[in-house]
Every structure is written in C-alpha cells, then in structure tokens.
N, C-alpha and C positions, 0 to 999 in steps of 0.2 A: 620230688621232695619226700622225705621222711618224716613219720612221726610214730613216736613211741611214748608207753608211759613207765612213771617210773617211781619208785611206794620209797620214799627216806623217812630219818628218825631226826623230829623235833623234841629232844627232853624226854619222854615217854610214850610222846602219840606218833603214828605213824599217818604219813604228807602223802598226797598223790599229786603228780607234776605231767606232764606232755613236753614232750621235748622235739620240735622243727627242725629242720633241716640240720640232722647233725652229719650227714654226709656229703653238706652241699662243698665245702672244701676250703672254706672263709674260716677268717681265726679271729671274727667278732661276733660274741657273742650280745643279745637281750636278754635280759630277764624281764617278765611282766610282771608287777603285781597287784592284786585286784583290788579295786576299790570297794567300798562300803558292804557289803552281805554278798558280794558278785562271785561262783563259781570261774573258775578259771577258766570255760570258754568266752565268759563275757558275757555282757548283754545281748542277745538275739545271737551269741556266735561272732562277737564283736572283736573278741581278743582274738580267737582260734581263726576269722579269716586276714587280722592285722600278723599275724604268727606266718601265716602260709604267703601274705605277701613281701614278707622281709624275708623266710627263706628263697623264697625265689629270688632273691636280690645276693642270694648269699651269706645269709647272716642266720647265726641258728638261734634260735629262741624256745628258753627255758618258762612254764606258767607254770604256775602250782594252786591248788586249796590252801589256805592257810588252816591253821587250827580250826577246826570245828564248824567248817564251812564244805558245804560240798563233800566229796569223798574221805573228806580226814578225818583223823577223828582229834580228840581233846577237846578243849572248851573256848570258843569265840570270846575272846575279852576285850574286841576293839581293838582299831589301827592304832591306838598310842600305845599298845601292848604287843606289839609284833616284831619287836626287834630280833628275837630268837627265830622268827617264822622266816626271818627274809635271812636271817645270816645262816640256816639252815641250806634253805633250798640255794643259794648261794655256792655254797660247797658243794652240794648234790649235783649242781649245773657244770663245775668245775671234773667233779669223778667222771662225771659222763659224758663230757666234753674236753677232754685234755688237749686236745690242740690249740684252744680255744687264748689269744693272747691276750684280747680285753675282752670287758664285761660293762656294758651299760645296764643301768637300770631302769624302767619306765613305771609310771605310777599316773593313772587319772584317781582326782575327788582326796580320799581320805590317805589313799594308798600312794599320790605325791606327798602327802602331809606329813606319811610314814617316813618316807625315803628323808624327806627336809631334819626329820627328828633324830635319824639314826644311820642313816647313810653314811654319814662322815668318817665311822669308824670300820664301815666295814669292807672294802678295798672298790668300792665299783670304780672303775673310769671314766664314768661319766656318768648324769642324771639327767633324766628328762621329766618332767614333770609339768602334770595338766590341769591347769584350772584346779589349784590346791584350797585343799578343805581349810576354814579357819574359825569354827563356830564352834565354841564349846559350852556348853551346856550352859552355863553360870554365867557368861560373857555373849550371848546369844545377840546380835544388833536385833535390831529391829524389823519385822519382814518388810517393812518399807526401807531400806535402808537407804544413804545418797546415790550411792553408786547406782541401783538399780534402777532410783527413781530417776536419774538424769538418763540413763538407758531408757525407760520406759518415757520419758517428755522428749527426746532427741525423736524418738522413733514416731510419733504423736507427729509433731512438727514437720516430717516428710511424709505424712499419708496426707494426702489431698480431699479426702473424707473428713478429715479431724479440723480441716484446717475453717471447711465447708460449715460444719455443726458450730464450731466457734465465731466465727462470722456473723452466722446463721442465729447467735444468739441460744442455741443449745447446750454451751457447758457453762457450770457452775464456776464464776471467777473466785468468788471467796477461795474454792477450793481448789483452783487451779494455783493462786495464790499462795497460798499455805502449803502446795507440794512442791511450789518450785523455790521455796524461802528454805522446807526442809530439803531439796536436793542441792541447797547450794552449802549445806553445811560442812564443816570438816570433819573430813576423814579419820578416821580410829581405828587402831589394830585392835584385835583379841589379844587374850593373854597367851593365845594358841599359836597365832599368828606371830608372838614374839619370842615364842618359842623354837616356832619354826628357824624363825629369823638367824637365832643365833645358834640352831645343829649347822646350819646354811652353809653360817660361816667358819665353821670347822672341814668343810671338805676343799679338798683341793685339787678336784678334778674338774670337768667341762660340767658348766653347768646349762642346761636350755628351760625353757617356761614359756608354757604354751597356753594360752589362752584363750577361749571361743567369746567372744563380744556379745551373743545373744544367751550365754550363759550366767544367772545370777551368782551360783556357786563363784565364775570367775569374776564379775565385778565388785563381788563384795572382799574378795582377795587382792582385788586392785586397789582397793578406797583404803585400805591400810599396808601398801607397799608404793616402793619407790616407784613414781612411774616413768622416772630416767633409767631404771636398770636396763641396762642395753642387753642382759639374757631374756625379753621376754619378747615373743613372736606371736602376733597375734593373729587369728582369724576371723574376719566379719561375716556378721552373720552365722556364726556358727553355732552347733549346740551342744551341750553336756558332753555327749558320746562322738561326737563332730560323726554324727547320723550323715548319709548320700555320700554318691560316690565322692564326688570333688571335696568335701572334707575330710574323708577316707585318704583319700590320694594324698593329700596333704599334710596329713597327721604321718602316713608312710614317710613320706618324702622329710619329715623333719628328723623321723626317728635315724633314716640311714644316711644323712648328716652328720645327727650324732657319734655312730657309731662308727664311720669315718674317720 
C-alpha cells in the first residue's frame, strides 16, 4: 500500500491531505472527512488505520485537515461551514487520483452532518454517514433526552445487579418513575436535524447510515428520524468511534459495500 501527502488550495489557505492506496489499481475511491476538531488521522490513528484497511481491499482513500485544523492553515468555523473544505479536497482527490470512477464520501458525528448539509451538490456517489450530529446550540435537547433514557433503562433492565437492588428495595421509584414517563415521550428533531433532512433529500446517490446503539450522539439522531428508513444499519453495542476490532471490522465492511 501507498501513501502520500498532498498541500491543495481552499480559497486562500493551503489543506494538507494523505492519500491510500493510489496504486492499489481499484477505480473507487473514499474520501474521509473528520469530524468535530479531529485531525485527519482520527482519533488514536482511527481514520489512518480505516484508510490502510480499505486500501488493502482496493479502494484508495483521500483524508484531509479541514481549514484551520491540524496541518492547515485558515480559520476553523465549524462543520456547517465547510462546504468549500469538502468540495476542495474533492477535486484535489480527483487530480490525484484520475482513474478514479466513483467517489464516496464517509463522515462520523459533525462531519456526516456536513456531508447531509452539502453533499448533494457536490457529485459524490454515494454517502456514508455515522451516528450524525444533530444538536445545535439554541435547539440543544436535554442531556436526558428519550432516546438515551430508554437506552440507559433497556440496558438497567438486562443487568441482573440492577434488577437485584430493585427488588432488594434499593432504587428510588419516584425516580425511576418520572425517568421512564420522560423516556416514554415523543421524539423531536432539531432545527439541525431538519435541516439535514432536507440537503438529504437533494442527493441522489446511495445513501448508507450507520449507527452504534451504545452511542448517545446516535440515539438522539434517532429520536428525531424515521425509524422505518431502511438506509440505516445499525451496531449493538457499539460506541462513538465503533472503538475494538469487531466494530472496526464492521465499520470497514460497510464502508466497502458502499463503495461497491
């Protein structure tokens, strides 16, 4: 496997990217883009060994620093400000990958949120998108929110300890009462989340949505989307960054689905 890096121009700042298996001989490309303050190898090296397992599969994969993150330089204004960062390295993945026939995109947290916001216009083949951010600042749920709380009493209810203390005359029912009255409530998009909704619905390529179940980023995405949409796949038990191998392995294995 190969890997190189490689310095493009956003507008006036100059990007630094890593570019996978550009000579593995495959004509689909990934592009990653990082979520929330993440340099582009990812958390703990999370993207850059997801990069070296899809090249091996054949598939070259394009990461970059976005504005003012990591290597680049300009000024970080946040994933709802990054249209020009993704439609940049976009084309920088295309110069430097010309055999390249299609182009997915992957996005965990803020940087699926990206993708959902501005994707539409900008030619990917397909999305993939993880456990998407939906919290905006003025629209913030609650840190109890339902979604989480029916996760957090589901998971309560299969420990045999929990079940022991309740029994046992150890938990407080008032307050068990009043968490399960608010986790029974309905579900609320953001105004983020509705925004998303409708870049969503402007693209008209493959779409995939992945979501980790012991993620609250994803259940509170869940509590304000359809939960019939037949693009979302989910993982039990999984977390944030779907951390250990067999979430690893699974997170690969959906990516080169996609790009498929």
């Amino acid at each position: 496997m190969s890997r190189a890096h490689i310095v493009f121009s956003c507008e006036t700042a100059q990007l630094v990217a890593t570019l996978d298996g550009a000579d593995s001989g495959g004509d689909v490309g990934v592009l990653i883009v990082s979520g929330g303050n993440e340099i582009r190898c990812g958390a703990w090296g999370g993207q850059a060994a997801l990069a070296a397992r899809l090249a091996a599969s054949r598939i070259t994969v394009f990461r970059y620093d976005r504005r003012g993150i990591g290597d680049s330089e300009g000024t970080n204004r946040g994933f709802r400000h990054t249209r020009d960062d993704i439609a940049a390295a976009l084309a920088a993945f295309r110069a430097a990958a010309p055999a390249l026939r299609r182009i997915i995109a992957f996005g965990n947290c803020d940087a699926a949120s990206a993708l959902m916001l501005h994707g539409a216009a900008l030619g990917f083949a397909g999305l993939v998108l993880a456990n998407p951010w939906t919290i905006d600042d003025e629209t913030a749920p609650p840190i109890h929110a339902p979604a989480a709380l029916r996760a957090r009493y589901l998971a309560k209810l299969k420990d045999p300890r929990e079940l022991l203390r309740l029994l046992g005359g150890k938990v407080n029912l008032g307050k068990l009462l009043q968490g399960l009255k608010a986790s029974a409530a309905a579900p609320t998009g953001t105004a983020l989340s509705r925004d998303m909704a409708a870049g969503l619905a402007g693209f008209d390529g493959k779409v995939t949505i992945l979501l980790a179940s012991a993620d609250r980023t994803a259940q509170l995405f869940e509590a304000g989307w359809s939960k019939n949409d037949p693009r979302i796949q989910r993982l039990e038990g999984a977390s944030h960054s779907f951390s250990g191998e067999a979430a690893q392995q699974w997170l690969t294995e959906r990516l080169i689905e996609a790009a498929r």
